[in-house]
N, C-alpha and C positions, 0 to 999 in steps of 0.2 A: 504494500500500500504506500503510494506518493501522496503525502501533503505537503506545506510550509512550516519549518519552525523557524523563530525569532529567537536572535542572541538579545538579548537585554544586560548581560553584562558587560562593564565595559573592560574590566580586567581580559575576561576572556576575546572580548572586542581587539583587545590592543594584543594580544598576544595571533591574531589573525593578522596584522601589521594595518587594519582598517580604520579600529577606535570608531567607526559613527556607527549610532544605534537609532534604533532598531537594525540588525543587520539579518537578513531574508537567507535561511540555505531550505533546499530541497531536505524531507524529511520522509524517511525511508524505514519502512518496519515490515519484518519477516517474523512470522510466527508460526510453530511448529503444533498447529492443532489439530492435526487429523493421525485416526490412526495409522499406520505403518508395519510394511512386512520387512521379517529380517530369516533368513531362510525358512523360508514357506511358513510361518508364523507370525501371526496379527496382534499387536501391540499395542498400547493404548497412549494416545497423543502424550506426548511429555509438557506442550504449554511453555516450549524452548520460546523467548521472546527476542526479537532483534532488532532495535530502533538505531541508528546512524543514520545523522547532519549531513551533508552535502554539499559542495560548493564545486560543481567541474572548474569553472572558469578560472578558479586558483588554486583549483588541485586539492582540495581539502578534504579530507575524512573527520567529523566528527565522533566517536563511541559514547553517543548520548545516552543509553542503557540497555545494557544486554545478558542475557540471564543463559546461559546453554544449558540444554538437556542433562547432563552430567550433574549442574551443580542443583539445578533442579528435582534431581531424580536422589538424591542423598539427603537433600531434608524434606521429603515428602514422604511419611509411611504409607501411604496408597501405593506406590511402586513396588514393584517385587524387584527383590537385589539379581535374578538372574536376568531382570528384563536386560536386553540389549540396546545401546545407543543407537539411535539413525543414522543413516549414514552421512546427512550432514547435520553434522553438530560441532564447526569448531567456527569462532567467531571470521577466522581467515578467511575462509572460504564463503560463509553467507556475505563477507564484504567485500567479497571480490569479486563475486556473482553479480550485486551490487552495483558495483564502480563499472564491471563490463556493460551492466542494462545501459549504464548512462552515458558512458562515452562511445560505446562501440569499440570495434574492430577497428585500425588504422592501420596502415602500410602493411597490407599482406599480413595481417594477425596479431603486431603487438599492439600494445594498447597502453597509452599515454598514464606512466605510474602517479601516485597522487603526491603531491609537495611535501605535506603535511597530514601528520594524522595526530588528534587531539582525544586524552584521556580526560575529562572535565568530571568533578565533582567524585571522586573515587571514595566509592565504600567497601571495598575490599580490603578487609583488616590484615590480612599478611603484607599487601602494598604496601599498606597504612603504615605499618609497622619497620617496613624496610625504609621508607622515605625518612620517616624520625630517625631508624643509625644514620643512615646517609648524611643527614644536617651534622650529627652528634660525631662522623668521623672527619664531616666538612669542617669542625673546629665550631659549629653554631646551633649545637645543641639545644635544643626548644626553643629555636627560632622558626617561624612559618613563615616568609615573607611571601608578597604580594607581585604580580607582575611586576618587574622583570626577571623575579625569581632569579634561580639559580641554573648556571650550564653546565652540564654534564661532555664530556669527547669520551671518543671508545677507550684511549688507554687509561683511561682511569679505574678503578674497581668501583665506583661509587655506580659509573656510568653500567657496568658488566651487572651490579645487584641489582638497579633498578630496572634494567632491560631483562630479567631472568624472574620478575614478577610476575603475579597474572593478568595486570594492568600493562606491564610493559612490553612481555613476547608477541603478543597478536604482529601486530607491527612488523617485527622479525620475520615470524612464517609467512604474514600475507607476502613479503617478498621474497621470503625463500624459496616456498611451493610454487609462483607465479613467476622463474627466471624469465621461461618462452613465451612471456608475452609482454614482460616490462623489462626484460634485459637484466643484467648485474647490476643490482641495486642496494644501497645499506642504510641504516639508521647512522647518520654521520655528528650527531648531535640531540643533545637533547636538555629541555628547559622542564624543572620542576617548578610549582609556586603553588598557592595555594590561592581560594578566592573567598571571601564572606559572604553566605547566604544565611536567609532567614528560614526556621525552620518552625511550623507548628506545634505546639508543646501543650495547649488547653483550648478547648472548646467550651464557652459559655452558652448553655443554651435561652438563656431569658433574656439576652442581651442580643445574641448572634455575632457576638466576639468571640475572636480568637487570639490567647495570648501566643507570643512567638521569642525563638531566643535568636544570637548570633551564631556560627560558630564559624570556625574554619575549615574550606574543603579543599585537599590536594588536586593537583594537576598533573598531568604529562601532556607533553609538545612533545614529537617527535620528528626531526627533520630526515627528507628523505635526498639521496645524493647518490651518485652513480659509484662502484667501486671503481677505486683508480686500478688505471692499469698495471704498475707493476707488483698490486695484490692479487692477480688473476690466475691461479692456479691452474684453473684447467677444468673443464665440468666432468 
């Protein structure tokens, strides 16, 4: 399903290199609710959800919220633990299915890689977890600063933890499994930071208020960039 979402932050605004808001992407959601065979046996929809931002015309992937089968299926006891995964269940692949709808086929098969792919608002407490050492080995422990955040290069280890997350691999594989169609490609860079949103916390019903707090949400920017050549080992 194609709609429109709107960025309304400007944090995140500025980290598109845009800053004006409202800022308009194409808004894309795949969902895994029908049931499914997996060797001659009928299955029951997992409810795998897949929403990502859009922007072809600067290359951008959003991962606005996405829940896979897998993680779905370990905290729902209505699943049987022998049930099997469908076959597509990995974010890489529903988003590159994705990016093909939208930009197509070019020059005989490959297809124009995305610039940027953005992790906004991360609640994955392993991430969670790995960005706080990261600060904490950065010399800026309990620190969460705000765009322009903080940059990451590959030879760093801070760069290797936070790419080896489950916020940060997608990115990895959607360019590893897709050489023959976006060529040799790497995560050449990447920006942490964090943005404030407000989150509902009470509901008054006599009034029809809602009390709300702040808090702070992680990010990941990841930049995409051709591998140099004399990295190129050989396929």
């Amino acid at each position: 399903m194609n709609s429109e979402a709107y960025l309304q932050d400007e944090n995140v605004a500025r980290a598109l290199g845009g800053g004006i808001l409202p800022q308009v992407l194409q808004s894309w959601r795949w969902s895994q609710n029908q049931k499914y065979m997996v060797n001659g046996k009928e299955w029951p929809a997992t409810n795998a959800d897949y929403v990502n931002w859009i922007d072809p015309e600067t290359g951008l992937i959003i991962a606005a919220s996405n829940y896979g089968p897998k993680y779905l299926m370990e905290y729902n006891e209505k699943f049987s633990r022998s049930q099997p995964l469908p076959n597509l269940k990995q974010w890489s692949d529903v988003t590159f299915l994705t990016w093909k709808k939208i930009v197509g086929d070019r020059n005989g098969g490959t297809i124009p890689v995305p610039n940027n792919i953005l992790r906004p608002k991360i609640g994955n407490q392993l991430t969670n977890t790995v960005l706080l050492e990261v600060m904490k080995k950065l010399g800026k422990s309990g620190q969460m600063p705000k765009w322009p955040g903080i940059e990451l290069t590959p030879e760093s280890d801070e760069f290797k933890a936070v790419l080896s997350t489950p916020n940060g691999n997608g990115a990895a594989w959607l360019l590893a499994q897709h050489k023959s169609q976006f060529g040799l490609k790497m995560i050449d860079k990447m920006t942490i930071f964090w943005t404030e949103d407000e989150i509902p916390i009470e509901h008054n019903d006599e009034t029809t208020t809602v009390m709300t707090k702040k808090i702070l949400s992680a990010c990941i920017l990841q930049h995409v960039a051709d591998v140099p050549a004399g990295e190129v080992i050989g396929e």
